[in-house]
N, C-alpha and C positions, 0 to 999 in steps of 0.2 A: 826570142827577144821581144821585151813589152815597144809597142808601138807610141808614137809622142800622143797619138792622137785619145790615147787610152789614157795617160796621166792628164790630160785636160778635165778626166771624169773622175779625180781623186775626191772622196768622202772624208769627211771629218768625221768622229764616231756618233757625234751629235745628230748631225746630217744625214749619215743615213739611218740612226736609230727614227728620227722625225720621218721619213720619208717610207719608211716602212710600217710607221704607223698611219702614216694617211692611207697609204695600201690595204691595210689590214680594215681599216675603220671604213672606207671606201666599200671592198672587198666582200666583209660581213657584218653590215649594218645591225642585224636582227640576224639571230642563227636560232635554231632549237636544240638543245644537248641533254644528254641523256647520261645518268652515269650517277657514282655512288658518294655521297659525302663524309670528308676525314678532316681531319684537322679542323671542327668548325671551332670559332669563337665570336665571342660577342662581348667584347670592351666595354668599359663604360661610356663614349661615344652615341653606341646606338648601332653601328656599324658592323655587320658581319661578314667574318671574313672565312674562309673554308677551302677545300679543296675542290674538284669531282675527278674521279679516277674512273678504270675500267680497266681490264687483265694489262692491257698493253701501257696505257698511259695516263696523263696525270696535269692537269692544267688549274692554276688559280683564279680564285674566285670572289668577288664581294658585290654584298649588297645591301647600299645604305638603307639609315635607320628609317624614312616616309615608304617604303616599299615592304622593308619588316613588318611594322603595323598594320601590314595591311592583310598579311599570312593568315590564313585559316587553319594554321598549325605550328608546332616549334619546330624548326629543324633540327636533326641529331646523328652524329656519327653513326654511318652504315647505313644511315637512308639512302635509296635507291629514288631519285628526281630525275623529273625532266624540266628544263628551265629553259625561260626566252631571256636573250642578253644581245648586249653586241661586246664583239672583241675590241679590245683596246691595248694597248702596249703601254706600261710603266716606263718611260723613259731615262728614267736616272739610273734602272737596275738592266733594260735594256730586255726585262723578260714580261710576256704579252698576257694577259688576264682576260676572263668573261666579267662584265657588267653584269650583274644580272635583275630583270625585273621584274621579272617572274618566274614562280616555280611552283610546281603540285607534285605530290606525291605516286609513284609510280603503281599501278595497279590497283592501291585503294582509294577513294578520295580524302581528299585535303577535311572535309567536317566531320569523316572517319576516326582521321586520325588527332586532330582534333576533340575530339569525342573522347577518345581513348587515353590521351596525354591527360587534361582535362579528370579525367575519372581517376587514373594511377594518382593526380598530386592531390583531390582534395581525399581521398581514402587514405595516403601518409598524413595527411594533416586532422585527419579524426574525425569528417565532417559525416561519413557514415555511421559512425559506432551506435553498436544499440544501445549503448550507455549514454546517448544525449536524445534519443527518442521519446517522446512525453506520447502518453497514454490518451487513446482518443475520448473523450467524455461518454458516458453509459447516453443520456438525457441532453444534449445543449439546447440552449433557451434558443439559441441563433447560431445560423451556418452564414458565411460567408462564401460565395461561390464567384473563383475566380475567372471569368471565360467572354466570350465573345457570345455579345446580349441577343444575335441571331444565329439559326442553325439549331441543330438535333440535340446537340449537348446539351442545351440550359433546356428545352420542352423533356428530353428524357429523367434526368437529376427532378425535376419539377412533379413530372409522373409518378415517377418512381417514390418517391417522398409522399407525394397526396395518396398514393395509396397502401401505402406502411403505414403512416401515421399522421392521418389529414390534420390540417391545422398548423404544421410545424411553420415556425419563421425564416423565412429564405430572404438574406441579400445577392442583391447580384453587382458585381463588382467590373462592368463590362470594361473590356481590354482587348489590344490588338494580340494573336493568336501565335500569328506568323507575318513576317516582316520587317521593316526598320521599325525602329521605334519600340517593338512587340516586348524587347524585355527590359527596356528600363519603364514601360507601363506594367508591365505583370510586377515588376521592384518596388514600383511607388502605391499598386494596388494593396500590397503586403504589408507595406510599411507604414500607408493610411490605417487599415483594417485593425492592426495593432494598438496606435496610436487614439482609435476612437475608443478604443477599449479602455486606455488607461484613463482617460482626459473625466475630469468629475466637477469641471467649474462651473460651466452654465447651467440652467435647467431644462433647456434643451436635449441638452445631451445627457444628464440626470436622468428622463426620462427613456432614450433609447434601453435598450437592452444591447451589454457587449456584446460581439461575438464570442463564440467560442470554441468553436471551430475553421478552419478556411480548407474548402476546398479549390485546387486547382486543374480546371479540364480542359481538352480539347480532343478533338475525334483525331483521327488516322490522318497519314500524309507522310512524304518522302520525310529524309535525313534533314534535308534543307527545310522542309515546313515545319521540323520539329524545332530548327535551329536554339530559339527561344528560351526553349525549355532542356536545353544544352549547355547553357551560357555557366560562365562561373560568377556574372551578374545576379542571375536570379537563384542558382543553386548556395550562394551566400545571404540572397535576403530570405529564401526557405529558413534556412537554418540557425538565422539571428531571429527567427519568429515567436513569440509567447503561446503565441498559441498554438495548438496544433495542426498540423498542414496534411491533409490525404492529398497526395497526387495520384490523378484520372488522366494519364498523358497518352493517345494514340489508341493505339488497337492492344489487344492482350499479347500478342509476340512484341510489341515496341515497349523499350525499355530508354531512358533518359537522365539524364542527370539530377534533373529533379528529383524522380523515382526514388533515386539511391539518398538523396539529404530529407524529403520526408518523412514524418512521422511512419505513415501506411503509404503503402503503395496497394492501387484499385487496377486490377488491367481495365476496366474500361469507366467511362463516369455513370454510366447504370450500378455497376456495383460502388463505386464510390457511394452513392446516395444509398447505397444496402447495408455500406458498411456503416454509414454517418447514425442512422433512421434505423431504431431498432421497430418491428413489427408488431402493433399496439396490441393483436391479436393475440398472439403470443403472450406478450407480458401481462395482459390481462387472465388470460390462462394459469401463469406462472403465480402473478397473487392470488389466483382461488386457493391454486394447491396449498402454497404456503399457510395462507388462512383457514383453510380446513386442518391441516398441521396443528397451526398452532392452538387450534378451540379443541382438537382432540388429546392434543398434550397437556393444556389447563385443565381439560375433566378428568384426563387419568391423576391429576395430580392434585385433584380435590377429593376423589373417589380414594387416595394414599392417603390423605391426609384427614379427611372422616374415620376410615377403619384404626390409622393410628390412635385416635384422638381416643374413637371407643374401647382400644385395648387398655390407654390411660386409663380410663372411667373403672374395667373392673380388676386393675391392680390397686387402686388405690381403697384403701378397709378404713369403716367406719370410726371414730372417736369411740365406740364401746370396745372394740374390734381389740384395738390398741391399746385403750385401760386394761382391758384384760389381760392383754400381752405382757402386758407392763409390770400387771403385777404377778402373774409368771414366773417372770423372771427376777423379780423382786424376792419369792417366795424360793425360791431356784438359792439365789446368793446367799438368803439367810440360813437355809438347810448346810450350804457350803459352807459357811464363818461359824456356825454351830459346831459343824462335823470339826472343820479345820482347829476349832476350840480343842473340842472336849480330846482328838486326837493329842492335843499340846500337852493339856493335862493329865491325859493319861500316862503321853511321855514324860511329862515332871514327878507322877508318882512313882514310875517305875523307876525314874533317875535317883529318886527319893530311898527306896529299898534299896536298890546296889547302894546308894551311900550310908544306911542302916546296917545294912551286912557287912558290909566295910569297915564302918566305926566298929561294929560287934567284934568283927575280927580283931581289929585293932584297940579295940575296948578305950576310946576316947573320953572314958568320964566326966573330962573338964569342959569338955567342946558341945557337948550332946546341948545342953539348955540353951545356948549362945544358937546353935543352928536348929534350933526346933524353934525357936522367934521368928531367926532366919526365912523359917520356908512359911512359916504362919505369914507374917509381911508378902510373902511372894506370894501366896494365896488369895492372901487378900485384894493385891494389886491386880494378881490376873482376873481374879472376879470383877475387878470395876473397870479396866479397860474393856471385858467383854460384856460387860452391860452399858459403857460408852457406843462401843461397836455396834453393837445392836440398835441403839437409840442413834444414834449417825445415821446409820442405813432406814431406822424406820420413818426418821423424819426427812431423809432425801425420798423417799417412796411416799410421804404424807404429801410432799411439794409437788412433787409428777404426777400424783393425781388431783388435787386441785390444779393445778395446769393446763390437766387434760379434758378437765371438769369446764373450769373456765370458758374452754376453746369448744365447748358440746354444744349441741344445737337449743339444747335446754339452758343453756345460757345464756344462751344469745335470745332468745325468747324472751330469756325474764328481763333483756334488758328493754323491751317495749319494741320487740320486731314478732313480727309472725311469718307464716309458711303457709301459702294460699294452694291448693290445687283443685283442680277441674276435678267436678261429681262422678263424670261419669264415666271415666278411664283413670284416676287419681292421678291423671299428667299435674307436672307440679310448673306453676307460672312463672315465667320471668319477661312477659309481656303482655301489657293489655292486649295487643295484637292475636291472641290465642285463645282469644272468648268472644261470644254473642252476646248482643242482650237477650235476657232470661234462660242463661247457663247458667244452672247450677257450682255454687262452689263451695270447698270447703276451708274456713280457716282454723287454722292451727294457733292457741295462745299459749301461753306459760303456764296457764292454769284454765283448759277447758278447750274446744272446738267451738266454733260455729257455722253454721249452712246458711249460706246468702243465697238469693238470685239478683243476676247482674240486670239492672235497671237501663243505665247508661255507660256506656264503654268512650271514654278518652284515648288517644291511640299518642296523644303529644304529652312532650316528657318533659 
């Protein structure tokens, strides 16, 4: 039987749900919990809310949107965390939650994992592809060098360059490395360097020379010193850059975000400056060869074009060469139109007899006079078409050699030209340049020669 003194201590559901939350919040201020995340979500609020489980059990979990912000990672179903909170109890529903306001990730760290989320979304978003990689310049007028203007980086890159290819133009574009501030300075360093490129108003700036390259370096250092060159800050102003960007981030095992949105990746900033700075030695070597190449190529290709010229020279036959050809064949047609005649005629006399044996036979007496006219007219006709034919042919053969006549060098002679050659090997001239004074020469007229000696030689035409 309940005692009176125990109904004095009746709760209202209220009351004791309040009263067990001052216990709990009293109780455990601040606790540390370990355990796997399910159900998270993240409303438009800002506010996330989630579970954390463990084989046995299963407690609720939120934490507002100024303590999200402030995560070195997203959270995601199946993460395994450890978080600082304090307990609290929901009153209306009567069931008890972690606050939480802090949490890192269990085994790896929090700029890990980070790193890695970070890398999986801009790789879905295309910011790696070799298909937006622009090609480093062979030559740039100007480097731009992204880095902290003390320390090993900027004296090596400097080294390295003065002795590849002394002379070359180095900007230095000093920036914090590692720390606050570090990558919205490396964002604004990019985003100047760009921008001085385009800008063409003043004369000032007329007279720089753009960049045309940017390198960005830094030496070696933990996860946390790379941070910078992690950020999805600076891995979007790499990638929104005109120009092309070598990243020089860390030691050769360290690997970055940057890395993966530049153009080239350098493992360290000495080869950055090997890859920038072609090796003037080299390319100086490289134009010998070429240029020996190509003086060896133009002389074999003058030495083709001599001997052809000379085989021109002895296919081509003289204007006597050709008249004579000419009339050859002239002589050739006529023997043929002759033959081809007197063949005709001899087939018209024989057509002639079969048709006299013929009449004979058939003793035509009335016909005979009529075609003995007949073939007399035909006689007559084929005799003057073939004295046409001949005179056709002899007067097109009269025309082709006045023609050929015309175009002879004895024509050209008479027409007040002559034909000069050296005495003493009959090289024949077609330059003052090819005689001394007092060389003998001989010219050639229309009607006669003559032997000069050259007195005075003019070499201007």
């Amino acid at each position: 039987m309940v005692e009176k003194q125990d109904l004095a201590h009746i709760y209202t559901v209220s009351s004791l749900t309040k009263e067990i939350k001052n216990l709990l919040e009293e109780r455990y201020p601040f606790v540390w919990v370990t355990g796997e995340i399910s159900n998270f979500a993240l409303p438009s609020s800002g506010h996330a809310y989630f579970s954390l489980k463990d084989a046995d059990s299963i407690i609720n979990g939120v934490m507002f949107r100024n303590q999200i912000k402030r995560l070195g990672f997203n959270p995601e179903n199946g993460m395994k965390i450890t978080a600082l909170g304090r307990i609290s109890l929901y009153e209306p529903r009567g069931s008890y939650q972690l606050i939480v306001e802090h949490m890192a990730p269990d085994g790896v760290g929090a700029l890990q994992v980070r790193f890695e989320q970070l890398k999986k979304q801009l790789a879905l978003e295309g910011l790696f592809d070799k298909a937006h990689k622009k090609p480093i310049p062979f030559l740039p007028s100007k480097i731009s060098i992204i880095t902290s203007p003390t320390g090993s980086v900027i004296r090596d890159i400097i080294q390295v360059t003065s002795r590849r290819f002394s002379g070359f133009h180095l900007e230095i574009a000093p920036v914090k490395v590692q720390g606050e501030f570090a990558e919205q300075e490396i964002k604004q360093a990019i985003e100047n360097i760009n921008l001085m490129a385009k800008q063409k108003e003043t004369s000032v700036i007329q007279k720089q020379k753009p960049s045309e390259l940017i390198i960005i370096a830094r030496g070696g250092g933990s996860l946390e010193d790379l941070s910078p060159f992690n950020s999805e800050t600076v891995a979007r102003a790499v990638f929104a850059s005109e120009i092309p960007v070598i990243s020089a981030v860390g030691h050769e095992t360290d690997f970055t975000i940057c890395d993966f949105v530049a153009d080239v990746r350098a493992p360290t900033p000495s080869a950055a400056a090997e890859i920038a700075v072609p090796e003037k030695r080299i390319l100086l070597n490289s134009v010998n060869v070429m240029q020996n190449r190509l003086i060896n190529t133009l002389q074999q290709r003058m030495l083709n074009l001599k001997k052809h010229l000379e085989d021109l020279k002895t296919r081509i036959k003289s204007p006597k060469v050709l008249i004579h050809d000419m009339q050859l064949r002239v002589d050739d047609l006529e023997q043929r139109l002759i033959h081809r005649m007197k063949w005709h005629i001899s087939g018209s006399r024989d057509q002639l007899g079969w048709l006299k044996s013929l009449l004979g036979t058939s003793n035509p007496q009335k016909k005979i006079p009529a075609l003995k006219d007949d073939i007399e007219h035909l006689t007559t006709r084929l005799n003057i078409a073939l004295k046409g034919k001949i005179s056709q042919h002899k007067a097109a053969l009269d025309s082709a050699t006045a023609n050929l006549e015309a175009l002879g060098p004895m024509a050209v002679l008479s027409r007040g030209y002559s034909i000069t050659r050296r005495c003493r090997d009959n090289h024949i001239l077609r330059s003052a340049s090819e005689v001394s004074n007092h060389d003998k020469v001989e010219i050639i007229l229309s009607k006669g020669t003559l032997v000069c000696e050259v007195s005075e030689n003019s070499k201007k035409i």
